[in-house]
PDB file of N, CA, C and O in Angstrom:
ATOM      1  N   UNK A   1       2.751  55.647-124.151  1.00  0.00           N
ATOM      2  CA  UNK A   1       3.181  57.013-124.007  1.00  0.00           C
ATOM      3  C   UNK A   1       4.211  57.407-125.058  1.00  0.00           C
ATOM      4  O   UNK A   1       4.169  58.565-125.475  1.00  0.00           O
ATOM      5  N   UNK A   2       5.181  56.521-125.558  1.00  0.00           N
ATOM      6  CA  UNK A   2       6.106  56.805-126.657  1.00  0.00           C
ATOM      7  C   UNK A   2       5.401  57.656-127.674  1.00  0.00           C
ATOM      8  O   UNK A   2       5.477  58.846-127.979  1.00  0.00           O
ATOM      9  N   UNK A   3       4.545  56.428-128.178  1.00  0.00           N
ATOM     10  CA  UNK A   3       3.686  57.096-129.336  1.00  0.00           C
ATOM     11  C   UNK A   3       2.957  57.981-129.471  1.00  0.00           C
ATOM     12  O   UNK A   3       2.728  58.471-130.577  1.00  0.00           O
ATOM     13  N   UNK A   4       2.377  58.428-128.282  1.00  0.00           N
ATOM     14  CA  UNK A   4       1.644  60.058-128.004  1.00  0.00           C
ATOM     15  C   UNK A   4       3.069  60.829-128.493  1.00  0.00           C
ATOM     16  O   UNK A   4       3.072  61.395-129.586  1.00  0.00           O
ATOM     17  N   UNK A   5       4.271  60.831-127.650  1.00  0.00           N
ATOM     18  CA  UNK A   5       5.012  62.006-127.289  1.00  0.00           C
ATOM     19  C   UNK A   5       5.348  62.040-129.183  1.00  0.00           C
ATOM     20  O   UNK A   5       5.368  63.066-129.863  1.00  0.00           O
ATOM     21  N   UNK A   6       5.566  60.698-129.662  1.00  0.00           N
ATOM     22  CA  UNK A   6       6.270  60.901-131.190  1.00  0.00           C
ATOM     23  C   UNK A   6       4.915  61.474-131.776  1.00  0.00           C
ATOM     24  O   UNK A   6       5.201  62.042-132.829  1.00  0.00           O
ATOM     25  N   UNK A   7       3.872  61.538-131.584  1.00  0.00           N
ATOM     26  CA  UNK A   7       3.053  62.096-132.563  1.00  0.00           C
ATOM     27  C   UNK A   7       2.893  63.727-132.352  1.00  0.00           C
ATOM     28  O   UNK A   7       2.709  64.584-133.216  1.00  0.00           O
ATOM     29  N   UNK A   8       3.065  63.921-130.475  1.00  0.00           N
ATOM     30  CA  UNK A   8       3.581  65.667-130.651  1.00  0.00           C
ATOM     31  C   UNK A   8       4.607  65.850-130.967  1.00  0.00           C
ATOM     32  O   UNK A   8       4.732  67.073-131.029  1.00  0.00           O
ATOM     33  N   UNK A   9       5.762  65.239-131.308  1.00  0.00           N
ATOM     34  CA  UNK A   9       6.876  66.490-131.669  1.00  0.00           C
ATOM     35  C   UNK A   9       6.617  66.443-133.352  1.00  0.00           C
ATOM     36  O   UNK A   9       7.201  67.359-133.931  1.00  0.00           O
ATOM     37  N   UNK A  10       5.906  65.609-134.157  1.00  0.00           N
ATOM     38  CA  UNK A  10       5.909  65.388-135.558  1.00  0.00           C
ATOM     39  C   UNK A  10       4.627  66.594-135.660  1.00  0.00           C
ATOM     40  O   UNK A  10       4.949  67.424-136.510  1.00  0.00           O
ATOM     41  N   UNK A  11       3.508  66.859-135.140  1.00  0.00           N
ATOM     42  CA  UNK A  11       3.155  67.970-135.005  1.00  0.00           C
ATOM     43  C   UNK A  11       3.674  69.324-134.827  1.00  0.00           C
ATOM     44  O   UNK A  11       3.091  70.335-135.219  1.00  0.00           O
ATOM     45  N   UNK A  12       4.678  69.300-134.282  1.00  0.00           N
ATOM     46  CA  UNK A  12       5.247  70.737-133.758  1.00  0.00           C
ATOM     47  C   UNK A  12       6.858  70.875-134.498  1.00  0.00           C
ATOM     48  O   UNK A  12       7.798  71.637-134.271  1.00  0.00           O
ATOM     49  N   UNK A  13       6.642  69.648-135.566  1.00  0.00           N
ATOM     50  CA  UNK A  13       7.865  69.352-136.483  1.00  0.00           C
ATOM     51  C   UNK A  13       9.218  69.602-135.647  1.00  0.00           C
ATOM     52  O   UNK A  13      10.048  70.465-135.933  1.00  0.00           O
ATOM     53  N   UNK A  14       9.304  68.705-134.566  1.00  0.00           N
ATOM     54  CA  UNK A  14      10.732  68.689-133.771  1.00  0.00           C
ATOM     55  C   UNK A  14      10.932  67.585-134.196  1.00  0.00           C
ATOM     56  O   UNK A  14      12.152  67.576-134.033  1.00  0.00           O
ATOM     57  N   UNK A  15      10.668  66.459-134.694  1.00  0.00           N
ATOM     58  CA  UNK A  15      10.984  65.102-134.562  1.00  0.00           C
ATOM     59  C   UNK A  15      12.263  64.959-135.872  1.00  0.00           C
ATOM     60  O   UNK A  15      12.368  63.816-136.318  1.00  0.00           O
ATOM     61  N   UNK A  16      12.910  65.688-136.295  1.00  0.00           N
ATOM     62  CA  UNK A  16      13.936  65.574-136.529  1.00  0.00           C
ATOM     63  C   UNK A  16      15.494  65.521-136.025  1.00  0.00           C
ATOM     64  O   UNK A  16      16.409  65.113-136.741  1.00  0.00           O
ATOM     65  N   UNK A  17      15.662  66.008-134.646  1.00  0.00           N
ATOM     66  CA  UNK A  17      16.888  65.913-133.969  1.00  0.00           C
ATOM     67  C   UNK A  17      16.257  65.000-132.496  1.00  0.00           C
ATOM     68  O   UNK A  17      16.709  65.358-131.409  1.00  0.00           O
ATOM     69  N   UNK A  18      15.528  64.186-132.519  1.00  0.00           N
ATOM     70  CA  UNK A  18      15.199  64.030-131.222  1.00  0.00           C
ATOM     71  C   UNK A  18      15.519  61.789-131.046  1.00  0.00           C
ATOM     72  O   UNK A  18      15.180  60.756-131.625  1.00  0.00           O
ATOM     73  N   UNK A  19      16.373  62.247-129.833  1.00  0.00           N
ATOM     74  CA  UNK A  19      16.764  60.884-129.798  1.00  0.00           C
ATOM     75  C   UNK A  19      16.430  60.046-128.428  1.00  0.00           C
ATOM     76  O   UNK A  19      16.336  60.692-127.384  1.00  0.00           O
ATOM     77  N   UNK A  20      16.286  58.915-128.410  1.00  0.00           N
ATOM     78  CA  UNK A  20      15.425  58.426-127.052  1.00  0.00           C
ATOM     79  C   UNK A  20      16.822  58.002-126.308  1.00  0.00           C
ATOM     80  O   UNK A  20      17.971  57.839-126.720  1.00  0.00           O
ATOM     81  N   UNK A  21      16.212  57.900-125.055  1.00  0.00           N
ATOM     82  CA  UNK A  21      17.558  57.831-123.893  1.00  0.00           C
ATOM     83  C   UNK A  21      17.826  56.787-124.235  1.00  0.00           C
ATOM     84  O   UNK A  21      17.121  56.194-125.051  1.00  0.00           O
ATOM     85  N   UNK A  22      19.056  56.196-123.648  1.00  0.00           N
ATOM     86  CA  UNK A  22      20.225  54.632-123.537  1.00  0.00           C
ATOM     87  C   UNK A  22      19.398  54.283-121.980  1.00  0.00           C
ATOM     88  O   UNK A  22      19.181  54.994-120.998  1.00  0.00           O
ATOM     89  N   UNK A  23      19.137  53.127-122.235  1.00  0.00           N
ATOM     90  CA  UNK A  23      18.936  52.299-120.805  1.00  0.00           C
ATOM     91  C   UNK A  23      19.872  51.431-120.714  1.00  0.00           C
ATOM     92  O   UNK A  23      20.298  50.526-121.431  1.00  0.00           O
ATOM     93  N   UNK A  24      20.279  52.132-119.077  1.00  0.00           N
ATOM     94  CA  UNK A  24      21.124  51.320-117.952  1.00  0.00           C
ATOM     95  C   UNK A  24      20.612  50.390-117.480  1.00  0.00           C
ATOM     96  O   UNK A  24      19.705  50.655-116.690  1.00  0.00           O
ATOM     97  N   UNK A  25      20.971  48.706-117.753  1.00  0.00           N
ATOM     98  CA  UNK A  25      20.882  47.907-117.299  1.00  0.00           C
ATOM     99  C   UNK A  25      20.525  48.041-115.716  1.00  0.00           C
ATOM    100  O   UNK A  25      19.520  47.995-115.007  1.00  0.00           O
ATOM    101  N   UNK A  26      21.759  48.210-115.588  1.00  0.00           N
ATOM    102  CA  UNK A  26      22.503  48.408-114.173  1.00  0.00           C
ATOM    103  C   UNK A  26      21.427  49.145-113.106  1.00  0.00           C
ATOM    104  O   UNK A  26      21.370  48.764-111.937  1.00  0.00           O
ATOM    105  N   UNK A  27      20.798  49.955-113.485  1.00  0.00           N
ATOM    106  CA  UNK A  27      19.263  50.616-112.766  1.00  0.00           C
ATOM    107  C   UNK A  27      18.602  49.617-112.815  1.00  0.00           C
ATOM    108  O   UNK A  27      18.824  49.084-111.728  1.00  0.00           O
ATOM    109  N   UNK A  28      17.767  48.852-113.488  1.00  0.00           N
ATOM    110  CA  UNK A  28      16.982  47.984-113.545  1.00  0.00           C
ATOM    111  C   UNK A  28      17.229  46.564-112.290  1.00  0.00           C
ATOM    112  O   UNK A  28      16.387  45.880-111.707  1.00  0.00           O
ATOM    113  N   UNK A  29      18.379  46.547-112.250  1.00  0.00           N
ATOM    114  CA  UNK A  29      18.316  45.047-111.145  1.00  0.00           C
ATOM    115  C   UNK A  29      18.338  45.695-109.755  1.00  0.00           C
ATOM    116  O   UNK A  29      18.835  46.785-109.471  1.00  0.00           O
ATOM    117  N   UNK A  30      17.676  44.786-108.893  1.00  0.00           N
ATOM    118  CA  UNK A  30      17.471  44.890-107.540  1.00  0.00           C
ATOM    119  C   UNK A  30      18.606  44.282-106.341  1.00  0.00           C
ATOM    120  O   UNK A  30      18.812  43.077-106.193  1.00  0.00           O
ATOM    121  N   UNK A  31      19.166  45.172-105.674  1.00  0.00           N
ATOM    122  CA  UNK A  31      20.034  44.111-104.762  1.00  0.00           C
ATOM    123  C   UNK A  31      19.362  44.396-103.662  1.00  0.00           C
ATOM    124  O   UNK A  31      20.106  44.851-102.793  1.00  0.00           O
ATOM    125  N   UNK A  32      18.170  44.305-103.324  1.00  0.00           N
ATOM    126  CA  UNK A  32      17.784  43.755-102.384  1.00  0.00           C
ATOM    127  C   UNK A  32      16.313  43.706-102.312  1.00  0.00           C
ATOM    128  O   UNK A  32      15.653  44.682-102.669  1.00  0.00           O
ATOM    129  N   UNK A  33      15.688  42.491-101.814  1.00  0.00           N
ATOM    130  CA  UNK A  33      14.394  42.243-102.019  1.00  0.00           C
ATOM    131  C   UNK A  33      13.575  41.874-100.860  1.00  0.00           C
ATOM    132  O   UNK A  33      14.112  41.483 -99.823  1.00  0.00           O
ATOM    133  N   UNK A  34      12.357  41.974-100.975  1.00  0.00           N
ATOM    134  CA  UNK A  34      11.275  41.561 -99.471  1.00  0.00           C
ATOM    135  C   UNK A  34      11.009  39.981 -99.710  1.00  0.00           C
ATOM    136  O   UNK A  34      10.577  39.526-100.769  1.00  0.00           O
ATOM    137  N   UNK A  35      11.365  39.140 -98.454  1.00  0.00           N
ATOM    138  CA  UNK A  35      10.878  37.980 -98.570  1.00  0.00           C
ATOM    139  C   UNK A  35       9.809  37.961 -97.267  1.00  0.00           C
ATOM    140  O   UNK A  35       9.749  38.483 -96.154  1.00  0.00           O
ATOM    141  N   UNK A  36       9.060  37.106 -98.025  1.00  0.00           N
ATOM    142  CA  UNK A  36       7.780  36.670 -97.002  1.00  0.00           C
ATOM    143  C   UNK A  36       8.190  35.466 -96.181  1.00  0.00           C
ATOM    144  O   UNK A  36       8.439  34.349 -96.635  1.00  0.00           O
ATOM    145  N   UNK A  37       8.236  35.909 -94.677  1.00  0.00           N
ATOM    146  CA  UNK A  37       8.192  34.650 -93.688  1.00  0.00           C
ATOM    147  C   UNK A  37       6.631  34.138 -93.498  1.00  0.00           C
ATOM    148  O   UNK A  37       5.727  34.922 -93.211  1.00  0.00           O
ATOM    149  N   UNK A  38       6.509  33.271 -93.618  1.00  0.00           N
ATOM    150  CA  UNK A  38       5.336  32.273 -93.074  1.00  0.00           C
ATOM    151  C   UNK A  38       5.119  31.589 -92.143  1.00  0.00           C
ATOM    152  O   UNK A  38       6.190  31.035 -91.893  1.00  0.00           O
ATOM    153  N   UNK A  39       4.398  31.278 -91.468  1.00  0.00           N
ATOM    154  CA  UNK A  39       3.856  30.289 -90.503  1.00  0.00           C
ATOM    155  C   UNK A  39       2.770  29.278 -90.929  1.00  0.00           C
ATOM    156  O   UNK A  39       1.641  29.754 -90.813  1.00  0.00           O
ATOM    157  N   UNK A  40       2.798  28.322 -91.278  1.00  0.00           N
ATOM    158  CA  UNK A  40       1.733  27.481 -91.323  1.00  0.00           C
ATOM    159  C   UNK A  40       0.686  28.516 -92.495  1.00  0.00           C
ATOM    160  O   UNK A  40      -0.481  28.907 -92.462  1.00  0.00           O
ATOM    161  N   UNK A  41       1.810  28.665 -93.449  1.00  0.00           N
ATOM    162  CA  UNK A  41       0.903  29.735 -94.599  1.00  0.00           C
ATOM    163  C   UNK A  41       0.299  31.188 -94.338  1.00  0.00           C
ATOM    164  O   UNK A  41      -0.101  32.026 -95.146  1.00  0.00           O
ATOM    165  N   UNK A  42       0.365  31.214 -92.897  1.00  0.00           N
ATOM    166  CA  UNK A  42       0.186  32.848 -92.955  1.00  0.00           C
ATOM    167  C   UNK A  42       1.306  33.993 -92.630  1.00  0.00           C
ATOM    168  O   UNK A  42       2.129  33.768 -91.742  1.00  0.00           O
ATOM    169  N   UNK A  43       1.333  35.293 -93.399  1.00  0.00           N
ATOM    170  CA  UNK A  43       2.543  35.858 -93.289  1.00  0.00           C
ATOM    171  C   UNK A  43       2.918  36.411 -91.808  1.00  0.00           C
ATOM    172  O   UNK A  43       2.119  37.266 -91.424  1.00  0.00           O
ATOM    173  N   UNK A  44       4.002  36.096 -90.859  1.00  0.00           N
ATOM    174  CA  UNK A  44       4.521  36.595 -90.208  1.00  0.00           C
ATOM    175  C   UNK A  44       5.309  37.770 -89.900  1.00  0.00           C
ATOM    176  O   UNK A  44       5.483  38.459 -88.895  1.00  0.00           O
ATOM    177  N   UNK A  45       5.790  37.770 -91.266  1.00  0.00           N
ATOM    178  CA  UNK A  45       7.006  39.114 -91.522  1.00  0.00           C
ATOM    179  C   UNK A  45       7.562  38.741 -92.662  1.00  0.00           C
ATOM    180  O   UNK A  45       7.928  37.653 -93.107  1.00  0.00           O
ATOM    181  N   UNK A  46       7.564  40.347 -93.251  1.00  0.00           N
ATOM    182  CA  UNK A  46       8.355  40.456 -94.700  1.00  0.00           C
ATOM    183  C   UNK A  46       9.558  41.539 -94.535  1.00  0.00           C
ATOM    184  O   UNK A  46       9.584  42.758 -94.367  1.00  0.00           O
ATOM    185  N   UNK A  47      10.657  40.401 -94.679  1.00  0.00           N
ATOM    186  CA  UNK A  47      11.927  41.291 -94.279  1.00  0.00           C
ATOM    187  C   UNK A  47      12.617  41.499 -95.655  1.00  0.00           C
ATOM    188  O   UNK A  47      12.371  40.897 -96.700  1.00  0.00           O
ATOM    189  N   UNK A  48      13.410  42.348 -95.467  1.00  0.00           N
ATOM    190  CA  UNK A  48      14.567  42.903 -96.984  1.00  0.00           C
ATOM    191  C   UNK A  48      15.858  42.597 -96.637  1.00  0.00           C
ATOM    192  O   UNK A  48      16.543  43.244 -95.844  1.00  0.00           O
ATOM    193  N   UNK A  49      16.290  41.313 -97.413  1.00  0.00           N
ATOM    194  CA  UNK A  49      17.481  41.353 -97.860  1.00  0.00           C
ATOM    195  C   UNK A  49      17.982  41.271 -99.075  1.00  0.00           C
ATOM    196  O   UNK A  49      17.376  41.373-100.141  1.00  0.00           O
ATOM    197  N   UNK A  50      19.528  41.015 -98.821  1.00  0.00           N
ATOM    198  CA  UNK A  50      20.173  40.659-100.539  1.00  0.00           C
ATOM    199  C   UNK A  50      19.489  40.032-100.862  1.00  0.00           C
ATOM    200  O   UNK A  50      18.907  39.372-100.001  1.00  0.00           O
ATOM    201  N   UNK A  51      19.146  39.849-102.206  1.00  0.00           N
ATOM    202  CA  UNK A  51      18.925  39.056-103.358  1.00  0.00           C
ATOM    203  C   UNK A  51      19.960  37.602-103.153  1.00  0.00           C
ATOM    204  O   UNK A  51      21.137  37.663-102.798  1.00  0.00           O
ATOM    205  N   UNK A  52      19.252  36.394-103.450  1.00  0.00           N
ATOM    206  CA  UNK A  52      19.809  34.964-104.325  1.00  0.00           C
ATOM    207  C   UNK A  52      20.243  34.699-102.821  1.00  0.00           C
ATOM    208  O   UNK A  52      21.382  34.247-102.703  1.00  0.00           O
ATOM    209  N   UNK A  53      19.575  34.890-101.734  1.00  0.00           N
ATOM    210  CA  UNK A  53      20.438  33.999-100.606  1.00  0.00           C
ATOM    211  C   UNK A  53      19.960  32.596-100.429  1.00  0.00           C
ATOM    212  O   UNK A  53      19.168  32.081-101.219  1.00  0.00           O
ATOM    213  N   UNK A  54      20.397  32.044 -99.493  1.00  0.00           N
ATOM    214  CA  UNK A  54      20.213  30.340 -99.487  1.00  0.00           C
ATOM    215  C   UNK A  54      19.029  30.164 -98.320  1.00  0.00           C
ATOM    216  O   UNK A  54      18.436  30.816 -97.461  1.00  0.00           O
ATOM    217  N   UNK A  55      19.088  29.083 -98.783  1.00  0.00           N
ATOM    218  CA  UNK A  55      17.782  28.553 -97.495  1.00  0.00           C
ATOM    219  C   UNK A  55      18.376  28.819 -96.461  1.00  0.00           C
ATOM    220  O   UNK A  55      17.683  29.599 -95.808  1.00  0.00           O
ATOM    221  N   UNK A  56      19.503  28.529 -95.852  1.00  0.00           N
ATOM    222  CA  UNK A  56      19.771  28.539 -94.967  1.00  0.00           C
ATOM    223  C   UNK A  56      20.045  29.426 -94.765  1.00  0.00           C
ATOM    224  O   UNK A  56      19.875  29.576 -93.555  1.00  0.00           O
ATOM    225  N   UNK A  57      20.649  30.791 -95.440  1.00  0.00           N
ATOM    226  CA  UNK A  57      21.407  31.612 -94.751  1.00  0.00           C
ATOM    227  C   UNK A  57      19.986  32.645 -94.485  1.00  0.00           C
ATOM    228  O   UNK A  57      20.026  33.681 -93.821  1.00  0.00           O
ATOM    229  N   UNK A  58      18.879  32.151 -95.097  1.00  0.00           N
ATOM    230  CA  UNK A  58      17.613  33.172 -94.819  1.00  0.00           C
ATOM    231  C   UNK A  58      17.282  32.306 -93.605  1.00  0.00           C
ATOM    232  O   UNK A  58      16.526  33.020 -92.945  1.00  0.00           O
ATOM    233  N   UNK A  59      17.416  31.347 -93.068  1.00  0.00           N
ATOM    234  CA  UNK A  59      17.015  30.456 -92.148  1.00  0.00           C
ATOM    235  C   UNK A  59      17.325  30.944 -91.163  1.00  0.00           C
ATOM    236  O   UNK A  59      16.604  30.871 -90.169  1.00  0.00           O
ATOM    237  N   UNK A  60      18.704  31.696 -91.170  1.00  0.00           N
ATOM    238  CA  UNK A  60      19.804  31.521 -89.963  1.00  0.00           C
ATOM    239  C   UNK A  60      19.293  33.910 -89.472  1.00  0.00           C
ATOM    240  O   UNK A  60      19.016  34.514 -88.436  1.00  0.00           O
ATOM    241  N   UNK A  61      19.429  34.239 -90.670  1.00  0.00           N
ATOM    242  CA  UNK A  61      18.328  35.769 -90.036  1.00  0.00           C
ATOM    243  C   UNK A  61      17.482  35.731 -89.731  1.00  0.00           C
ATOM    244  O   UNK A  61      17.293  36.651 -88.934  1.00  0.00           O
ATOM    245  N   UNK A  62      16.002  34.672 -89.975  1.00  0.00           N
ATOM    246  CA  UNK A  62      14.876  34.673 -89.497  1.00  0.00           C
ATOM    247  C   UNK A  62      15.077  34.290 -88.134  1.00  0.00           C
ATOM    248  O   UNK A  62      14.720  34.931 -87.145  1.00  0.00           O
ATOM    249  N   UNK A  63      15.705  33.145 -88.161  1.00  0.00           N
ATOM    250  CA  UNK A  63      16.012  32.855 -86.501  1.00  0.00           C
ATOM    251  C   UNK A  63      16.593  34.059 -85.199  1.00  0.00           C
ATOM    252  O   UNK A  63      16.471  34.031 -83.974  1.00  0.00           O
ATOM    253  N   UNK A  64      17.202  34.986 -86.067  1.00  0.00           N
ATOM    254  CA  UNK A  64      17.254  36.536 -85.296  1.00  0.00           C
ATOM    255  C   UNK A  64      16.387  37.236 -85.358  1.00  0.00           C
ATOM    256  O   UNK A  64      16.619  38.007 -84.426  1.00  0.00           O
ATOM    257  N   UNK A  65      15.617  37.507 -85.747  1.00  0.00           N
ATOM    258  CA  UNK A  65      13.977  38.209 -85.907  1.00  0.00           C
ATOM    259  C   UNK A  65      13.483  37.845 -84.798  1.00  0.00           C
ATOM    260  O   UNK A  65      13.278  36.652 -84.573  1.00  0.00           O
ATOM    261  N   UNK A  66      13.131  39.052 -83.681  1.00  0.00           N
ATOM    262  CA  UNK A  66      12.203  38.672 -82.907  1.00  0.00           C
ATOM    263  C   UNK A  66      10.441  38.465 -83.131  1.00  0.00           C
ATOM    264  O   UNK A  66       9.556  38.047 -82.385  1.00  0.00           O
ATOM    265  N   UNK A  67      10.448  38.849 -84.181  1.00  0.00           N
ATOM    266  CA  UNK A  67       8.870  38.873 -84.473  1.00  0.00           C
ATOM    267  C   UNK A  67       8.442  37.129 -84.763  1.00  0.00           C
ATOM    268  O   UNK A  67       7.447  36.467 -84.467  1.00  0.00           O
ATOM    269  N   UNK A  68       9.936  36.750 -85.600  1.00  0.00           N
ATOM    270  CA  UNK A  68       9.299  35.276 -85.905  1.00  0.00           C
ATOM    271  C   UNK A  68       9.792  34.219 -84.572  1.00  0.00           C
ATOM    272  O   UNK A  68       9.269  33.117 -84.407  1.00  0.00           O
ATOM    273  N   UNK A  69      10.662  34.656 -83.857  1.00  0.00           N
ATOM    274  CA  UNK A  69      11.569  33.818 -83.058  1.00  0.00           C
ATOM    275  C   UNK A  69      10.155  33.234 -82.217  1.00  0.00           C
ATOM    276  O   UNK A  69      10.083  32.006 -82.250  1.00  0.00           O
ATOM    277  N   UNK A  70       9.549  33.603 -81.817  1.00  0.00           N
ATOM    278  CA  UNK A  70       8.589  33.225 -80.864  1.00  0.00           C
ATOM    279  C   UNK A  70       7.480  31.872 -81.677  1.00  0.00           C
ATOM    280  O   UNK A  70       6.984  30.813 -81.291  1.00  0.00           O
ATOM    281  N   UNK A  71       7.487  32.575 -82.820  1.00  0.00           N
ATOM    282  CA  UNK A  71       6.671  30.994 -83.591  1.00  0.00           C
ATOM    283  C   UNK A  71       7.805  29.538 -83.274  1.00  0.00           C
ATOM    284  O   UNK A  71       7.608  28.522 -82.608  1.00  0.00           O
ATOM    285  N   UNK A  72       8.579  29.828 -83.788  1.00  0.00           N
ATOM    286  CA  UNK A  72       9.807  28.590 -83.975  1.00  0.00           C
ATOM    287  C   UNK A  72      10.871  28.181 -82.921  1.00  0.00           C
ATOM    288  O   UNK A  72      11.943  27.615 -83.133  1.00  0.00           O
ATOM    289  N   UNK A  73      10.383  28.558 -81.829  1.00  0.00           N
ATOM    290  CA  UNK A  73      11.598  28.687 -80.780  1.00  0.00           C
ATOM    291  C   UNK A  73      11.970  27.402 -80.526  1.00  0.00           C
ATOM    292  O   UNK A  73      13.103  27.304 -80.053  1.00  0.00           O
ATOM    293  N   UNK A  74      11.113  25.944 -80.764  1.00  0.00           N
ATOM    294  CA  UNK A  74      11.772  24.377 -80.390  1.00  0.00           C
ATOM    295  C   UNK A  74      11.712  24.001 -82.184  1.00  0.00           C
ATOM    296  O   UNK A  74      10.724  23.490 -82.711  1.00  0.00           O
ATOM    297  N   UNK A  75      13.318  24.480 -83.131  1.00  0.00           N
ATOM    298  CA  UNK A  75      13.222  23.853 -84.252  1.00  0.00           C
ATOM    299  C   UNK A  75      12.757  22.645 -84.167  1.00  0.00           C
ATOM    300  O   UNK A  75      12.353  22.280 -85.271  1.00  0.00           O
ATOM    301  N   UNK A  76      12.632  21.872 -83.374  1.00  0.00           N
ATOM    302  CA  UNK A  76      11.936  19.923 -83.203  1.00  0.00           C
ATOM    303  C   UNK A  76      11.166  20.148 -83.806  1.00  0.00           C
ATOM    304  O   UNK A  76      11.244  19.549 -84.879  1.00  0.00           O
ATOM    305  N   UNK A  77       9.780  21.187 -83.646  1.00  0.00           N
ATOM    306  CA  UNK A  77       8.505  21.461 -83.922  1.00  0.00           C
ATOM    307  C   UNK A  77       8.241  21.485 -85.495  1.00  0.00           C
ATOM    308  O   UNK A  77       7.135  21.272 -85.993  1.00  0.00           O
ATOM    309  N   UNK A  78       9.576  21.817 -86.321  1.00  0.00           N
ATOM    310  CA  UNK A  78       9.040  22.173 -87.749  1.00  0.00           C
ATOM    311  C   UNK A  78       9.002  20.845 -88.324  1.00  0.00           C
ATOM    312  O   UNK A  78       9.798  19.963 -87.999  1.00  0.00           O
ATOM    313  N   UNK A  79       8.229  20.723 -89.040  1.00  0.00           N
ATOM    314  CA  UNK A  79       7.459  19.552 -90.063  1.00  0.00           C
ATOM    315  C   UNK A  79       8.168  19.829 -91.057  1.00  0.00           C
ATOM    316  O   UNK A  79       8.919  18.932 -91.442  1.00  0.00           O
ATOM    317  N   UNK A  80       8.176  21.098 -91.778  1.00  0.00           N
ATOM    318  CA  UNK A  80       8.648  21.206 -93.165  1.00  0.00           C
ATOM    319  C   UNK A  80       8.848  22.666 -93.327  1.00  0.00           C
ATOM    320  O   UNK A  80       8.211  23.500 -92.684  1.00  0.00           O
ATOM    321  N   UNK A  81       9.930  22.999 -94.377  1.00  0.00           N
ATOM    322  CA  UNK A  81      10.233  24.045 -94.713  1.00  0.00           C
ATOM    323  C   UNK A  81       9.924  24.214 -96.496  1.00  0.00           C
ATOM    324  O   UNK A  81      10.649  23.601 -97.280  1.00  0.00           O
ATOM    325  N   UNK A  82       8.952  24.971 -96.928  1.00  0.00           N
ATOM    326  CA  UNK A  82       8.993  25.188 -98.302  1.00  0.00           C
ATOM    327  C   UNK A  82       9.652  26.848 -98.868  1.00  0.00           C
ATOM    328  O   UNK A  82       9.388  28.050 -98.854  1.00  0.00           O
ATOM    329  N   UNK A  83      10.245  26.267 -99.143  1.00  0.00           N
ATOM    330  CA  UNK A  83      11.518  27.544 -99.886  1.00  0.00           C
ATOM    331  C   UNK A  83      11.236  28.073-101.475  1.00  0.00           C
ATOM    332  O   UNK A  83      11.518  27.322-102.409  1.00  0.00           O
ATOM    333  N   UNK A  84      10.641  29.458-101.722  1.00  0.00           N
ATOM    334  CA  UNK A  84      11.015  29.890-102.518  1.00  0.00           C
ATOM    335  C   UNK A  84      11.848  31.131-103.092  1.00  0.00           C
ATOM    336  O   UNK A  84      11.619  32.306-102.807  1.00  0.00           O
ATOM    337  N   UNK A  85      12.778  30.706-103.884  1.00  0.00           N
ATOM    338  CA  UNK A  85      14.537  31.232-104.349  1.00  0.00           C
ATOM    339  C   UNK A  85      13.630  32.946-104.437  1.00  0.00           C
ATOM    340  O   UNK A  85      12.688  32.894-105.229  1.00  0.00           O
ATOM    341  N   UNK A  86      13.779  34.100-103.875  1.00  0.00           N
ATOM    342  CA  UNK A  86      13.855  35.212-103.773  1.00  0.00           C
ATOM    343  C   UNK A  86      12.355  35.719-103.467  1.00  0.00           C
ATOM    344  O   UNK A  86      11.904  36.844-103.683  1.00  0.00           O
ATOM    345  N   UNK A  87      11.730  34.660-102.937  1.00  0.00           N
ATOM    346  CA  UNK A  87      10.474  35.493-102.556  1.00  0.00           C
ATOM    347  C   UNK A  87      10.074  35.187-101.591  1.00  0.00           C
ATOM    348  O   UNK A  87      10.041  36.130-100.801  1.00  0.00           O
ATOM    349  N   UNK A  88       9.488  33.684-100.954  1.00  0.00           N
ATOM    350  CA  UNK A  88       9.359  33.188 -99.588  1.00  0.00           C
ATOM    351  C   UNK A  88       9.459  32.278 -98.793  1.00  0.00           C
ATOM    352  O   UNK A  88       9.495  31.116 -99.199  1.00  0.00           O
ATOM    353  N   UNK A  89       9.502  32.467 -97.974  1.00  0.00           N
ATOM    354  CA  UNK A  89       9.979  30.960 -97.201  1.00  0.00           C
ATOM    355  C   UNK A  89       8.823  30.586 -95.754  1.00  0.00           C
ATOM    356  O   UNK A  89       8.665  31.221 -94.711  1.00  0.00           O
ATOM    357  N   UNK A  90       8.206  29.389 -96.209  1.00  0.00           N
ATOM    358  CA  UNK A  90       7.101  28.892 -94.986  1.00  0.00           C
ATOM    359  C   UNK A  90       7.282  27.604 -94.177  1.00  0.00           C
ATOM    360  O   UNK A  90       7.486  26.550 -94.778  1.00  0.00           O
ATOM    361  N   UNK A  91       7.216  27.644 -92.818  1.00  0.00           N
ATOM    362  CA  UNK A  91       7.493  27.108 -92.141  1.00  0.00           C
ATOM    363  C   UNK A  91       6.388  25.969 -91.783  1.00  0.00           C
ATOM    364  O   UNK A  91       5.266  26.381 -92.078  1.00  0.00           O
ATOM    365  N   UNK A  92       6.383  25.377 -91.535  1.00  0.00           N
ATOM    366  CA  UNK A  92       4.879  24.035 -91.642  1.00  0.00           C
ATOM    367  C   UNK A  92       4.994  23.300 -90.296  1.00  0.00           C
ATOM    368  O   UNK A  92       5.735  22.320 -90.381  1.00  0.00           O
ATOM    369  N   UNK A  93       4.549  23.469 -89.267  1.00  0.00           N
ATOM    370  CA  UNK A  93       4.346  22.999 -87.898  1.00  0.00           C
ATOM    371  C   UNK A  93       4.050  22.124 -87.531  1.00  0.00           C
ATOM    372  O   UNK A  93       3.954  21.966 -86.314  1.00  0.00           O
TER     373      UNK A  93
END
């Protein structure tokens, strides 16, 4: 699209005072993101929080979720937890 818009204003001879915006970093990053809960690989619930949290501390909100609380209610039961850093976390039975 740049190059369309620069080839109309060089047509309509504006392209002499014309300057492209400053990008804000600061727009671009996300503080807060959807992570996928799992069950035995299928999605349970995709909740939004902060960004960069820990296993555990995503461990310790899922465990308040009533949607997932009912899969996991005897932690004994979990086999394994595979964690990935800002996107999902699956629970293995």
């Amino acid at each position: 699209m740049p190059h369309f818009a620069f080839e109309c204003l060089k047509l309509l001879d504006a392209d002499k005072n014309v300057s492209w915006p400053k990008i804000d970093s600061r727009m671009l990053t996300q503080k807060n993101i959807k992570y996928v809960v799992q069950i035995n690989g299928k999605t349970r619930e995709i909740i939004e929080e902060k960004k960069d949290l820990t296993e555990e501390n995503l461990i310790q909100l899922i465990k308040l979720n009533t949607k997932v609380e009912k899969y996991i209610k005897n932690t004994n039961e979990i086999k394994k937890i595979i964690f990935i850093e800002n996107k999902l976390i699956n629970f293995i039975i």
